[in-house]
C-alpha positions as CSV (number, residue, x, y, z in Angstrom):
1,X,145.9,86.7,97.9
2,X,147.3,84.6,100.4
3,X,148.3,85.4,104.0
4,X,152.1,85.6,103.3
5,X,151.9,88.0,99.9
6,X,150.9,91.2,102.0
7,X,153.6,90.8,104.2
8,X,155.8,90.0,101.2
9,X,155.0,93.2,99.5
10,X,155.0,95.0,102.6
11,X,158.4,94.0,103.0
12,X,159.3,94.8,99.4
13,X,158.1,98.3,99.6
14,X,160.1,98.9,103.4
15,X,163.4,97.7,101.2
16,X,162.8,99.4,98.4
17,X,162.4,103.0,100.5
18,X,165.3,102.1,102.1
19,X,167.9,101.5,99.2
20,X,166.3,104.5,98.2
21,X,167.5,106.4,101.2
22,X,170.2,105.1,100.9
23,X,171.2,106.0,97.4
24,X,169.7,109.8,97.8
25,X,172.1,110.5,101.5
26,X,175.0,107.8,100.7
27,X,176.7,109.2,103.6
28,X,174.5,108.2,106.1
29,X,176.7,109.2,109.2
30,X,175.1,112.5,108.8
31,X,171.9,111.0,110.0
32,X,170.9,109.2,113.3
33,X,168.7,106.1,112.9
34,X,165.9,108.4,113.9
35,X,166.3,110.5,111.0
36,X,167.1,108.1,108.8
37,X,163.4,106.8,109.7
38,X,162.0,109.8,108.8
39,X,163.5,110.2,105.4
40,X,162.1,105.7,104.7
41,X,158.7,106.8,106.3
42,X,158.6,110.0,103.7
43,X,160.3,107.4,101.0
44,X,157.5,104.6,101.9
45,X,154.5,107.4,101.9
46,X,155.4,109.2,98.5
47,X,158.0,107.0,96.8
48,X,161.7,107.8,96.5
49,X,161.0,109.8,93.3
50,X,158.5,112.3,95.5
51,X,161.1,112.1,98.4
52,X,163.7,112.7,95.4
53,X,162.2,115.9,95.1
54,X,163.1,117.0,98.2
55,X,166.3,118.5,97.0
56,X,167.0,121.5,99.6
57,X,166.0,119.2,102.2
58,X,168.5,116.2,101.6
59,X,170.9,118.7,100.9
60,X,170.2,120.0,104.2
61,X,170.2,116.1,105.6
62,X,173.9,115.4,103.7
63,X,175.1,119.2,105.3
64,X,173.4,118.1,108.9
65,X,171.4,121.2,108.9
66,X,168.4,119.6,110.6
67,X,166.2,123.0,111.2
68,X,166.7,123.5,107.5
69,X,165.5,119.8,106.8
70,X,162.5,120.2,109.0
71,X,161.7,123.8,107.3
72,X,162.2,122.3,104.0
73,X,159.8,119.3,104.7
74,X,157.3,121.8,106.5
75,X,157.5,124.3,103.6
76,X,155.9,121.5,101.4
77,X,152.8,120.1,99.6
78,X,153.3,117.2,101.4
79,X,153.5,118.7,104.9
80,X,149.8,120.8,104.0
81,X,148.8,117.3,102.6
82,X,149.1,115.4,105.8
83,X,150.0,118.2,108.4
84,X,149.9,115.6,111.3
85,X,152.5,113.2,110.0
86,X,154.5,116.5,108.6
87,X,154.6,117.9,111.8
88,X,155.8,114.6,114.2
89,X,158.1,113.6,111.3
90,X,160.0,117.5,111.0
91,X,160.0,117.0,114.9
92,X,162.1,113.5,115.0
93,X,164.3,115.3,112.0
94,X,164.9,118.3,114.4
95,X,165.9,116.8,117.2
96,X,167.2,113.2,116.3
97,X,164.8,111.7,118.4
């Protein structure tokens, strides 16, 4: 593998989580660029089909219900699967920051 592939697929893999994002919240006023974050980073960690999955919480994104986003995402496997990242990331969607 050359040097430039892994930033090629890096980069492939940050746009595909993205257009993801993008097509599961299409109205993305209801999120700050801090939440949006959160939703890419879950999209980049699990895939948007595992994010996808996530249906009370980006109904609770699209509604700008952010406690009930951050519950949701607590409430998961995901969150007992990496409590650390769970925790910061339902703390960013809480607050917007």
């Amino acid at each position: 593998i050359t040097e430039p592939e892994p930033h090629y697929l890096l980069r492939n893999r940050v746009n595909a989580a993205i257009a993801g994002v993008k097509h599961l919240v299409p109205d993305m006023r209801a999120a700050n660029d801090a939440r949006f974050d959160v939703l890419v980073e879950m999209a980049f960690q699990m895939g948007v089909d595992g994010l996808a999955k996530f249906t009370n919480t980006l109904r609770a994104v699209r509604e700008r219900r952010w406690d009930d986003a951050a519950d949701g995402m607590l409430a998961s496997l995901w969150a007992k699967q990496t409590p650390g990242r769970a925790k910061e990331l339902a703390k960013i969607m809480r607050n917007g920051s």
